[in-house]
C-alpha positions as CSV (number, residue, x, y, z in Angstrom):
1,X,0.0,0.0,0.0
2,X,1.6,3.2,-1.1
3,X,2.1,6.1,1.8
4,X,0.2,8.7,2.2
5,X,2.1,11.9,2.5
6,X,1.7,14.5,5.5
7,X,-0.2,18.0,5.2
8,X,3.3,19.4,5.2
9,X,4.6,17.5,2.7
10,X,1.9,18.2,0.0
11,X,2.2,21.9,0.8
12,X,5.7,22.0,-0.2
13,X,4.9,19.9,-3.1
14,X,2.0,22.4,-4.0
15,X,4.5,25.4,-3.2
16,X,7.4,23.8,-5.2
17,X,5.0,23.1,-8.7
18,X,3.5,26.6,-8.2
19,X,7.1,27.8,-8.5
20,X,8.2,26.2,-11.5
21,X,5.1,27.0,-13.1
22,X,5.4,30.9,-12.4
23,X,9.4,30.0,-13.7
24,X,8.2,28.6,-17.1
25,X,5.2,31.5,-17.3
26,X,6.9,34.8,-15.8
27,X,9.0,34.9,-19.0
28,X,6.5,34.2,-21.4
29,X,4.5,37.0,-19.6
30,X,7.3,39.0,-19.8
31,X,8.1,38.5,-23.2
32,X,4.6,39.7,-24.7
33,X,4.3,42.4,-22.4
34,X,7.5,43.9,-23.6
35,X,6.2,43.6,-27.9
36,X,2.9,44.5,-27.0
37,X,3.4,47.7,-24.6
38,X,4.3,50.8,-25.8
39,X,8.4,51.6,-25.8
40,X,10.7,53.1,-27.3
41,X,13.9,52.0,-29.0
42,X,14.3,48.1,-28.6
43,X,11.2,46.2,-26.7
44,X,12.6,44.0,-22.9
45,X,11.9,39.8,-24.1
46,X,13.2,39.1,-20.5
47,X,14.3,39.9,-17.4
48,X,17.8,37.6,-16.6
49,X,18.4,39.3,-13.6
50,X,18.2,42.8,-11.7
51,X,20.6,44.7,-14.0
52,X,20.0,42.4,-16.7
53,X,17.6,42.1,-19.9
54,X,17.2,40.2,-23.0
55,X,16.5,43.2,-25.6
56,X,14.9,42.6,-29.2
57,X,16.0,45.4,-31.0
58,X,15.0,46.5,-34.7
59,X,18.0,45.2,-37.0
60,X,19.9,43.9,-34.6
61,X,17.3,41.1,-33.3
62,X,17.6,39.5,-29.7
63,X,20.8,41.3,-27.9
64,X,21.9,40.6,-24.0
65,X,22.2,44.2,-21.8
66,X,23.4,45.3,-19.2
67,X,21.5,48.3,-17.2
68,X,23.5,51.3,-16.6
69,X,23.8,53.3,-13.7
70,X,23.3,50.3,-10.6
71,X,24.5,47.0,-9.4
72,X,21.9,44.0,-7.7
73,X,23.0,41.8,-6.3
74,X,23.9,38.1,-8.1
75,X,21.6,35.7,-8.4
76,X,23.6,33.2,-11.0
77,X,26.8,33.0,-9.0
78,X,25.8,34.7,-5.3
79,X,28.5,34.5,-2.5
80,X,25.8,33.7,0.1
81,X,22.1,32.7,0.5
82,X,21.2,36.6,1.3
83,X,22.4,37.9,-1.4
84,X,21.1,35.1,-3.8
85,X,17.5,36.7,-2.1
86,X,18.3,40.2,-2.5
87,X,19.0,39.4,-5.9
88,X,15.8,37.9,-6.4
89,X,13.7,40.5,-4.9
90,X,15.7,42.9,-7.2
91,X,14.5,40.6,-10.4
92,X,11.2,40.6,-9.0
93,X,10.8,44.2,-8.5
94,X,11.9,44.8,-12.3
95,X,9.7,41.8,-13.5
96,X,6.5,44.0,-11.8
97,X,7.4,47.1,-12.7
98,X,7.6,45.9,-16.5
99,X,4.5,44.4,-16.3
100,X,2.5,46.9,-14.4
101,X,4.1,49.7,-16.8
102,X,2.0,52.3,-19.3
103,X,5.6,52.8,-21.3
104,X,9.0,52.1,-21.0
105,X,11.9,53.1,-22.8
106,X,15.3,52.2,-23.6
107,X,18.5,53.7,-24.3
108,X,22.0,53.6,-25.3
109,X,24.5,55.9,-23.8
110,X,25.2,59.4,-25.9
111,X,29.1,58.8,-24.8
112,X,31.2,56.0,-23.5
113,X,31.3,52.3,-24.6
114,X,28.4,50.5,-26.6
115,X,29.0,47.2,-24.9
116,X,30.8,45.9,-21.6
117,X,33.7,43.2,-21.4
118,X,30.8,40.3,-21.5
119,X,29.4,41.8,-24.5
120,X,26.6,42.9,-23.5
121,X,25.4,46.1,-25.0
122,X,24.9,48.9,-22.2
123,X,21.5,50.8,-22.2
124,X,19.8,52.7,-19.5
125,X,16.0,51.8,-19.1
126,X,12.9,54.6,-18.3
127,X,9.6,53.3,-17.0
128,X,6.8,55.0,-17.5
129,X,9.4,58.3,-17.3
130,X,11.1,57.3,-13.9
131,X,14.5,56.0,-14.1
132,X,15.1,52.6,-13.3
133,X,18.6,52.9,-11.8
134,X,17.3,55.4,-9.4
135,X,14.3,53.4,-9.0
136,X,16.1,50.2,-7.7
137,X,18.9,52.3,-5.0
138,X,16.4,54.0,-3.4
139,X,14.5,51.4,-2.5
140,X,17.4,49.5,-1.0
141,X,17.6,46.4,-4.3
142,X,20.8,48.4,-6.0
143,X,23.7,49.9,-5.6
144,X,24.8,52.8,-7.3
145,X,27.5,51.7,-10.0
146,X,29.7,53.4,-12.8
147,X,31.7,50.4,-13.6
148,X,35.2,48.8,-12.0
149,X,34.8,47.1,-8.8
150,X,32.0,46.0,-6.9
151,X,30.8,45.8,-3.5
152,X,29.9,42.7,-2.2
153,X,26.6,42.1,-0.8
154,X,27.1,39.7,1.8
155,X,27.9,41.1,5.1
């Protein structure tokens, strides 16, 4: 006779599935909200990570970037379990603010370099006229960043 699993147990199984199905949907979501919504210059596909964006922009097709002006924290290679979080939270706060947008736009800098040392092509991004960058610091998810070294976010 097969065993019956505990309350507990099938509300971590419930919790678990719900998670990988918001992982497999969020970027589809994602995704048509950034063709469909208004913007200017290239249109956001997906959110990678805080400071990160998969861009499709006219000509050039899909193109990584990397968001100017702040640094979240890691969530692909984190030096501890709080900043793997903050990092998170910082991908979830972009995620939403996509979604929940009127109009975004997107931007590459008037001077400096086009793309940084992973390739990545450096943009800033508005959303619905507030900068992101500033956006993100002052609500504690970013750091302020100009390039060089970073701060680590584990205490």
């Amino acid at each position: 006779m097969a065993r019956r699993s505990s309350p507990p147990e099938r509300l971590l199984r419930l919790a678990l599935w719900l998670c990988i199905g918001l992982a497999m949907v969020m970027p589809a979501a994602t995704a048509a909200n950034g063709l469909l919504k208004p913007h200017l210059g290239c249109a956001v596909l997906l959110v990678v990570d805080g400071d990160t964006v998969k861009l499709l922009c006219p000509g050039e097709g899909i193109r990584r970037a990397r968001l100017l002006g702040f640094d979240t924290p890691e969530i692909f290679s984190p030096a501890c379990l709080a900043e793997f979080a903050r990092g998170i939270a910082a991908m979830a706060w972009l995620e939403g603010r996509l979604l929940a947008a009127r109009h975004y736009a997107v931007a590459a800098p008037e001077t400096g370099p086009a793309s940084d040392r992973y390739g990545r092509r450096l943009v800033s991004l508005r959303i619905d006229g507030l900068d992101v960058a500033g956006d993100l610091t002052a609500r504690g998810l970013a750091r302020p960043y100009a390039g060089g070294r970073r701060e680590g976010w584990c205490a």
